[in-house]
C-alpha positions as a LaTeX table, in Angstrom:
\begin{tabular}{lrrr}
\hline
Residue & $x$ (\AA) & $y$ (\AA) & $z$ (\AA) \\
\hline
Unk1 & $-6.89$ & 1.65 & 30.51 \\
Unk2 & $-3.48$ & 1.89 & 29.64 \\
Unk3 & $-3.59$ & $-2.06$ & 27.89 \\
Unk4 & $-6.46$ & $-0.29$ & 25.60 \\
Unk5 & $-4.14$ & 2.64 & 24.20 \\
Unk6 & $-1.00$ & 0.49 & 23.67 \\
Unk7 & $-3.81$ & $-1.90$ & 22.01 \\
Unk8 & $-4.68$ & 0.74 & 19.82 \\
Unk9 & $-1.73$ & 2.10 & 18.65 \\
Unk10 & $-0.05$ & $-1.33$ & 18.07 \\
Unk11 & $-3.27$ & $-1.66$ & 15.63 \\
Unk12 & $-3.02$ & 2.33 & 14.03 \\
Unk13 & 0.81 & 1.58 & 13.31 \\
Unk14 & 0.17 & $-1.63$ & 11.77 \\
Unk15 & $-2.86$ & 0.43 & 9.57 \\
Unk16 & $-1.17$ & 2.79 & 8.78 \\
Unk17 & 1.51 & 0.55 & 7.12 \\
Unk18 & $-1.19$ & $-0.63$ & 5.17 \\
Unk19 & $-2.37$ & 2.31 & 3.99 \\
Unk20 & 1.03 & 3.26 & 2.68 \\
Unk21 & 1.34 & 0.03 & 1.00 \\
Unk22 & $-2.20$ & 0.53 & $-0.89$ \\
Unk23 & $-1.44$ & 3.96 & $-1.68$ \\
Unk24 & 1.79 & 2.86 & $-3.73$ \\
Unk25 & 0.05 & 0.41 & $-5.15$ \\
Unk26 & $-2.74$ & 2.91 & $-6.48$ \\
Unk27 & 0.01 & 5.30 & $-7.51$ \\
Unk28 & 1.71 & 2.77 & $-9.51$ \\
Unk29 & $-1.79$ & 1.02 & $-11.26$ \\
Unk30 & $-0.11$ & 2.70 & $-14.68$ \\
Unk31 & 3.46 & 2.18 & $-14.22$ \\
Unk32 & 4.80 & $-0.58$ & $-16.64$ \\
Unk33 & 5.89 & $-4.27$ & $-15.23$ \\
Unk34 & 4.80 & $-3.14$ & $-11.63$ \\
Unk35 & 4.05 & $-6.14$ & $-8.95$ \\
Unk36 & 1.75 & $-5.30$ & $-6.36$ \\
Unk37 & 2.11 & $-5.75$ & $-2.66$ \\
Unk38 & $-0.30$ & $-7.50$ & $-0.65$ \\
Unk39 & $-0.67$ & $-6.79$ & 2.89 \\
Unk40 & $-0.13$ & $-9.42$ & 5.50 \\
Unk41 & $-1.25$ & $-9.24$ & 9.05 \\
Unk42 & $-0.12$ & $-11.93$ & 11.60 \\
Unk43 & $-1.02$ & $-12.17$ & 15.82 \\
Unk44 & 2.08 & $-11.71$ & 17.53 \\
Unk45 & 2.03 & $-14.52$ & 20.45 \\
Unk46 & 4.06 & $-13.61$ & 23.54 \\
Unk47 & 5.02 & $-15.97$ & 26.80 \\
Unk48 & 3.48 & $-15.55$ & 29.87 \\
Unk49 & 4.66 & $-16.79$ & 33.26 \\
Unk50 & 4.32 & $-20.58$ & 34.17 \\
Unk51 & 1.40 & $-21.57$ & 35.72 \\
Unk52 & 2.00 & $-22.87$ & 39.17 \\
Unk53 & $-0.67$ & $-25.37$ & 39.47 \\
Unk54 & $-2.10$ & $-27.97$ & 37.15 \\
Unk55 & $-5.55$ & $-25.69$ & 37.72 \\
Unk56 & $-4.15$ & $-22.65$ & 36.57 \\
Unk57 & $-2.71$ & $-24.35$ & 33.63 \\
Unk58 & $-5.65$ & $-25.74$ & 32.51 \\
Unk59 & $-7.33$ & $-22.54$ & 32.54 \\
Unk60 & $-4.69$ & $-21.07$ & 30.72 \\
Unk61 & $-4.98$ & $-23.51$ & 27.87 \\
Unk62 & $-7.31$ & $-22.19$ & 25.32 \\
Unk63 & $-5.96$ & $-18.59$ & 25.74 \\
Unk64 & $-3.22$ & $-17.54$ & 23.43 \\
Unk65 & $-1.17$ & $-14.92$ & 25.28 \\
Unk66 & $-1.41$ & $-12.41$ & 22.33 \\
Unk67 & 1.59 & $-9.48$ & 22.26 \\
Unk68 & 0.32 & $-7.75$ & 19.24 \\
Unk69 & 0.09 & $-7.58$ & 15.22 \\
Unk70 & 2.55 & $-8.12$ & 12.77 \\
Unk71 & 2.75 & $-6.66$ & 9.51 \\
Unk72 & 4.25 & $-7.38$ & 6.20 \\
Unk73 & 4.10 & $-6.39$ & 2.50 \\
Unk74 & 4.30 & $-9.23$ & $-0.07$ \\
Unk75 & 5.24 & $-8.36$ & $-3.61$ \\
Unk76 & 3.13 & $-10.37$ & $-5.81$ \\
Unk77 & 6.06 & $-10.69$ & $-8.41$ \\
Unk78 & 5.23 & $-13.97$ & $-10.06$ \\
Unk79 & 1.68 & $-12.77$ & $-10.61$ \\
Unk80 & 2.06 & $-11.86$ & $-14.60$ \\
Unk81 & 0.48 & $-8.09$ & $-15.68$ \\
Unk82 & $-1.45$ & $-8.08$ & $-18.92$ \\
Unk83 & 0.57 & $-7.80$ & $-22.00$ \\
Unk84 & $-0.17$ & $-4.70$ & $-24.06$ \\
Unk85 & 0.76 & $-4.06$ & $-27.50$ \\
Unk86 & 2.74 & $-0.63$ & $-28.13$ \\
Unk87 & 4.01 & $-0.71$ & $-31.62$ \\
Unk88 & 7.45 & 0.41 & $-30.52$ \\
Unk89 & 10.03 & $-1.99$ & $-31.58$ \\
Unk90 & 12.15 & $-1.03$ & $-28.56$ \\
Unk91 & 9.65 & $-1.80$ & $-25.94$ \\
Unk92 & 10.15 & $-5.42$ & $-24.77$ \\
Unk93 & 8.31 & $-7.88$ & $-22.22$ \\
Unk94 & 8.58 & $-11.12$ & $-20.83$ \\
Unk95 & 5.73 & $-13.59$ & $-20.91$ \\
Unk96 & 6.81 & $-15.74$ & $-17.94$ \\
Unk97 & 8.51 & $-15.42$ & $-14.78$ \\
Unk98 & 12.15 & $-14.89$ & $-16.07$ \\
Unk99 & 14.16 & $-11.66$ & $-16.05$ \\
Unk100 & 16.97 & $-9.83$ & $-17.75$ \\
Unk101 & 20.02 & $-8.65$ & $-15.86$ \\
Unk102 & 21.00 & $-5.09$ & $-16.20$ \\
Unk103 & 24.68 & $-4.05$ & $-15.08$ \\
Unk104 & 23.49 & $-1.81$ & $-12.14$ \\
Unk105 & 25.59 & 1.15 & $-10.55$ \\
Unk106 & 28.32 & $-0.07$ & $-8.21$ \\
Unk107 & 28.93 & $-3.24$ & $-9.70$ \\
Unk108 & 25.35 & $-4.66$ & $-8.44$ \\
Unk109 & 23.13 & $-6.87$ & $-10.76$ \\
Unk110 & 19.75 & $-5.62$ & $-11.56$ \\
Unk111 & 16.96 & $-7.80$ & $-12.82$ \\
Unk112 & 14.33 & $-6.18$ & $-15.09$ \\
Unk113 & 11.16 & $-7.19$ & $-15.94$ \\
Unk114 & 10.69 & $-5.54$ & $-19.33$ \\
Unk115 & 9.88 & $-1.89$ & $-20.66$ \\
Unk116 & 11.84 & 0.62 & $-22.92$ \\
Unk117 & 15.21 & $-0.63$ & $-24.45$ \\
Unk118 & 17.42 & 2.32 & $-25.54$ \\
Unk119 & 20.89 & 2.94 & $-27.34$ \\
Unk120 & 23.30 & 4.62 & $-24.93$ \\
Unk121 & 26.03 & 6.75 & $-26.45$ \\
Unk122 & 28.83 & 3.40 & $-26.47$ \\
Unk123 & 26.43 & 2.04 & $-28.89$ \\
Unk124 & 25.10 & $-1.10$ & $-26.48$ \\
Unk125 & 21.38 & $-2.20$ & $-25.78$ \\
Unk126 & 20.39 & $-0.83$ & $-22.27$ \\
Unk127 & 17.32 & 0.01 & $-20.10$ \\
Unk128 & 16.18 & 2.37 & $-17.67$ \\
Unk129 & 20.32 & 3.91 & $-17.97$ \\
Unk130 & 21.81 & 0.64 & $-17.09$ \\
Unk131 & 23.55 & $-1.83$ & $-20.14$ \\
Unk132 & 21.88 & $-5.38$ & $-20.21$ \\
Unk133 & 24.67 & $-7.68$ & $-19.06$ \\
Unk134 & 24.32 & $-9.33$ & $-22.49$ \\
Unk135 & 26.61 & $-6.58$ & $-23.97$ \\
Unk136 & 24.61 & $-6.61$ & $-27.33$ \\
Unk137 & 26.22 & $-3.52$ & $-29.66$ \\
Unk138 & 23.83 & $-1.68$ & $-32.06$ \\
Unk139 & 25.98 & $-0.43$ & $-35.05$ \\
Unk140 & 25.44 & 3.56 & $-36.09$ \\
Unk141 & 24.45 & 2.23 & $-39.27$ \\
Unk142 & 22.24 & $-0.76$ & $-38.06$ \\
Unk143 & 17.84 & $-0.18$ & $-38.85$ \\
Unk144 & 15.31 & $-2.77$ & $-38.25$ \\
Unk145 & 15.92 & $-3.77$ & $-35.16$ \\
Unk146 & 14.41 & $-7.06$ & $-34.60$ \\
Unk147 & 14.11 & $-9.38$ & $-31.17$ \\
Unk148 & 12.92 & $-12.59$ & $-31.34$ \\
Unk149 & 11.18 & $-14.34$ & $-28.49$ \\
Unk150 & 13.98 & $-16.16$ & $-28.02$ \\
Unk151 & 16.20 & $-13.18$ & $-27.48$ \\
Unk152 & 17.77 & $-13.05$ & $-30.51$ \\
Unk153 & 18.31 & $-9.43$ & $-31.49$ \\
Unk154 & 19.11 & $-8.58$ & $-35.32$ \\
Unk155 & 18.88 & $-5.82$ & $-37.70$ \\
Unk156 & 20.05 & $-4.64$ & $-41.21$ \\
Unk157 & 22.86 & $-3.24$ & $-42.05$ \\
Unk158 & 23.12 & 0.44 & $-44.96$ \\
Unk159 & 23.83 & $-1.98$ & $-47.83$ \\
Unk160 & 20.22 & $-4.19$ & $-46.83$ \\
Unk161 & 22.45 & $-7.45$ & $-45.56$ \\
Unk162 & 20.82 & $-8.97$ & $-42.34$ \\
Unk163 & 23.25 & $-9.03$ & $-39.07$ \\
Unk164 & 22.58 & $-11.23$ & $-35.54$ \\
Unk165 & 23.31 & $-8.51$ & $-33.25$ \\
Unk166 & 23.33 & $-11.22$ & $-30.13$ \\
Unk167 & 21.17 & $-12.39$ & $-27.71$ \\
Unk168 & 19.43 & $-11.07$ & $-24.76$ \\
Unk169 & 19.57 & $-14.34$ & $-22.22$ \\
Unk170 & 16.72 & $-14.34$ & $-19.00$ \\
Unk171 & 17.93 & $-15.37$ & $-15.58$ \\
Unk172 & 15.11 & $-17.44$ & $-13.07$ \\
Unk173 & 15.03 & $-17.14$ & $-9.68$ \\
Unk174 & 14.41 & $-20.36$ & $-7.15$ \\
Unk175 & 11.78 & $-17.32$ & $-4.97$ \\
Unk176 & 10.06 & $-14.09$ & $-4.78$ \\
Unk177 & 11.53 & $-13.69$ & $-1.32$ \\
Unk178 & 14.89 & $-13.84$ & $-2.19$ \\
Unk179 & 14.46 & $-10.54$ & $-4.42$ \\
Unk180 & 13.91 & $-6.41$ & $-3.24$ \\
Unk181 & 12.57 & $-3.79$ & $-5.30$ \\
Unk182 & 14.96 & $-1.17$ & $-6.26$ \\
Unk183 & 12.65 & 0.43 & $-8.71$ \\
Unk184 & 9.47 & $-0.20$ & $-9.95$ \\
Unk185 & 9.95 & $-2.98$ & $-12.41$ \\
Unk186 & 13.51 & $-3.58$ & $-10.82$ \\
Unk187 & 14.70 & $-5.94$ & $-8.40$ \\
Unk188 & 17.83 & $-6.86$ & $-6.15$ \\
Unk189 & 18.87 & $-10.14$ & $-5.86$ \\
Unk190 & 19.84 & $-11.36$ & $-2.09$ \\
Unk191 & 22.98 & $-12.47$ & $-1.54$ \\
Unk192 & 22.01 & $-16.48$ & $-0.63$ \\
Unk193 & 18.95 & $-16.17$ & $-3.84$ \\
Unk194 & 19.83 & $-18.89$ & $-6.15$ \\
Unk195 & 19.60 & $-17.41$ & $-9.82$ \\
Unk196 & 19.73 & $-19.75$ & $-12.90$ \\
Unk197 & 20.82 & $-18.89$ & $-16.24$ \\
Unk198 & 18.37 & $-19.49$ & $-18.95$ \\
Unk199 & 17.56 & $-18.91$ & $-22.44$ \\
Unk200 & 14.05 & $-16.94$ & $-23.43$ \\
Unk201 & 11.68 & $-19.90$ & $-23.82$ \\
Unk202 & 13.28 & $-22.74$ & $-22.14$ \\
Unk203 & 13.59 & $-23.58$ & $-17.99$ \\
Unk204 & 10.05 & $-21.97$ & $-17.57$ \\
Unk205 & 11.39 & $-18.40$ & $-17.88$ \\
Unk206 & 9.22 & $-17.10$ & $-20.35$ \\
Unk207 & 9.51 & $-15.65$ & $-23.98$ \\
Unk208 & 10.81 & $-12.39$ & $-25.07$ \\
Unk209 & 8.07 & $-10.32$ & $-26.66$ \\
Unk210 & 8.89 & $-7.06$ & $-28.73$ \\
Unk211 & 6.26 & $-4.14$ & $-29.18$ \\
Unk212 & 4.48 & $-5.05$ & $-25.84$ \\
Unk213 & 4.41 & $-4.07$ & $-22.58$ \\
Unk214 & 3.44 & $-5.73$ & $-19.39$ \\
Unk215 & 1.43 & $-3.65$ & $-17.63$ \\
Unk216 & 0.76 & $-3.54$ & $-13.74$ \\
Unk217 & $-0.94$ & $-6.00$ & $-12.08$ \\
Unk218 & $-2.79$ & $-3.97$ & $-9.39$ \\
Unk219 & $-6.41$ & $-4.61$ & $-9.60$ \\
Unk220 & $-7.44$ & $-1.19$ & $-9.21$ \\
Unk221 & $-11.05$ & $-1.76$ & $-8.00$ \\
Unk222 & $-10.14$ & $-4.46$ & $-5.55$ \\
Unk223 & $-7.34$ & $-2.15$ & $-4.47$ \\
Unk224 & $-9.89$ & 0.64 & $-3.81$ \\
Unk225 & $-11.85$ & $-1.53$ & $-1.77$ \\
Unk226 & $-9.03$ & $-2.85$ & 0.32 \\
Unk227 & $-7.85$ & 1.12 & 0.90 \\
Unk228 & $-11.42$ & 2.18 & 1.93 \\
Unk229 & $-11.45$ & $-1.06$ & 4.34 \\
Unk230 & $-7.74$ & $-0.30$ & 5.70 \\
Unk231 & $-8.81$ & 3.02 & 6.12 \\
Unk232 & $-12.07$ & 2.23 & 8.42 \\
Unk233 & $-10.19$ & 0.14 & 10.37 \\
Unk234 & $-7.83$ & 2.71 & 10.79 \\
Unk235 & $-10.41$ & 4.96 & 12.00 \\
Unk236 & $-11.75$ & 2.90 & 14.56 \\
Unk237 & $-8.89$ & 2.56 & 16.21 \\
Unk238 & $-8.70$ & 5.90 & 16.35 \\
Unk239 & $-12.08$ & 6.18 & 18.15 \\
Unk240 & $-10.31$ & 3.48 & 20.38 \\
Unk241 & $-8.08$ & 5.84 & 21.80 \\
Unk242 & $-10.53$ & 8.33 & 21.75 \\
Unk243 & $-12.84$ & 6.20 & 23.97 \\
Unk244 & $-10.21$ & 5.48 & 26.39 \\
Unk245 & $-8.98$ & 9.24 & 26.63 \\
Unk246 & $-12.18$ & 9.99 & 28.00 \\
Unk247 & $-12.71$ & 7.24 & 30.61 \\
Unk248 & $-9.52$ & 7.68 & 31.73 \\
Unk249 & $-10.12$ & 11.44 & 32.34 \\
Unk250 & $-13.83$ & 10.46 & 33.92 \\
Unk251 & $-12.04$ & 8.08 & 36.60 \\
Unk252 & $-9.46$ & 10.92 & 36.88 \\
Unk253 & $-12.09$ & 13.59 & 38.50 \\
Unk254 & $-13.78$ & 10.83 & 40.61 \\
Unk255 & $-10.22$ & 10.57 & 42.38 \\
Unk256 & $-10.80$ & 14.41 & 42.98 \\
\hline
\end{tabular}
């Protein structure tokens, strides 16, 4: 009776995993440039002793000694949210898999997928508090701020004369699981990723667009329906435990 609870709560810890993972998912349906994680459950194979005959091997051979379930979130990064127009000449996304790198705290690199681009008080482009490692500096004086989907950032000057402010370059990287979320819409690179420098439009990183936003791409109905499964399941492993709780207590008082 004891195999049955260990069974279940292998199976409740695993759920409830789950759960947590849909949840944040659900919480985040409206948050800009959020990637989803899918959950991933795997049979966890363990070793049993040798067989000692060739009888009791071939008995053995169709049964997979089973030691549990694994599970695993998978942020769906490369999946692309649907691009939605703000009007806000500040708010940027990227229309492809690319990314811009933001000088985070500590000397770490950041890569952002897109959202509000501010002025910070040294006068340089920067998002989310961080400056974009492209160093672009916004004159007190500049208007018009203009970004072209190739990066290139410009504006006018008082007098009316047109200035090229820089450009905002995209960085690729060779896999999804060689990046961590820091923040929604924010990832750390691994140490061993492989990131390539690119410009906006070129290398299959994607174009620059300015007054959109991606939003999130959590499918909130099919997220709803996962939940409500995850949470079933959940449930009857519950009723597992419960089940075995009370067998175990009826063989208890036939001992007595």
């Amino acid at each position: 009776m004891n195999q049955a609870l260990e069974v279940a709560a292998v199976s409740l810890r695993a759920q409830q995993r789950a759960l947590e993972t849909m949840a944040n998912n659900i919480a985040n349906v409206n948050t800009p440039a959020f990637k989803r994680s899918d959950v991933l459950f795997a049979e966890v194979v363990g070793s049993g002793p040798a067989p000692l005959t060739r009888a009791e091997e071939l008995a053995r051979s169709p049964i997979a000694q089973s030691g549990g379930v694994h599970f695993a979130a998978r942020d769906m990064i490369s999946l692309q949210g649907e691009m939605r127009p703000t009007g806000n000449t500040l708010d940027i996304a990227i229309d492809g898999r690319g990314f811009i790198e933001l000088a985070g705290p500590d000397g770490q690199t950041w890569l952002w997928r897109g959202g509000r681009l501010s002025v910070n008080r040294d006068g340089y482009l920067a998002a989310d508090g961080s400056v974009l490692q492209s160093l672009i500096a916004v004159p007190d004086d500049a208007s018009g701020l203009t970004i072209g989907r190739d990066g290139v950032v410009a504006a006018k000057t008082a007098d009316g004369e047109a200035i090229e402010l820089g450009q905002i370059m995209l960085v690729r990287v060779d896999s999804d699981t060689s990046l961590e979320r820091a923040r929604p819409g924010i990832y750390r690179a691994a140490d061993d990723a492989r990131i390539v420098d690119a410009v906006a439009g070129e290398d299959g990183t994607g174009t620059i667009e300015q007054g959109m936003a991606e939003e999130s791409n959590v499918d909130f109905s099919a997220a709803m329906v996962q939940l409500l499964m995850i949470q079933r399941a959940y449930a009857a492993n519950a009723q597992v435990i419960q089940a075995a709780d009370q067998i175990s207590s009826l063989t208890n008082n036939l001992k007595r």
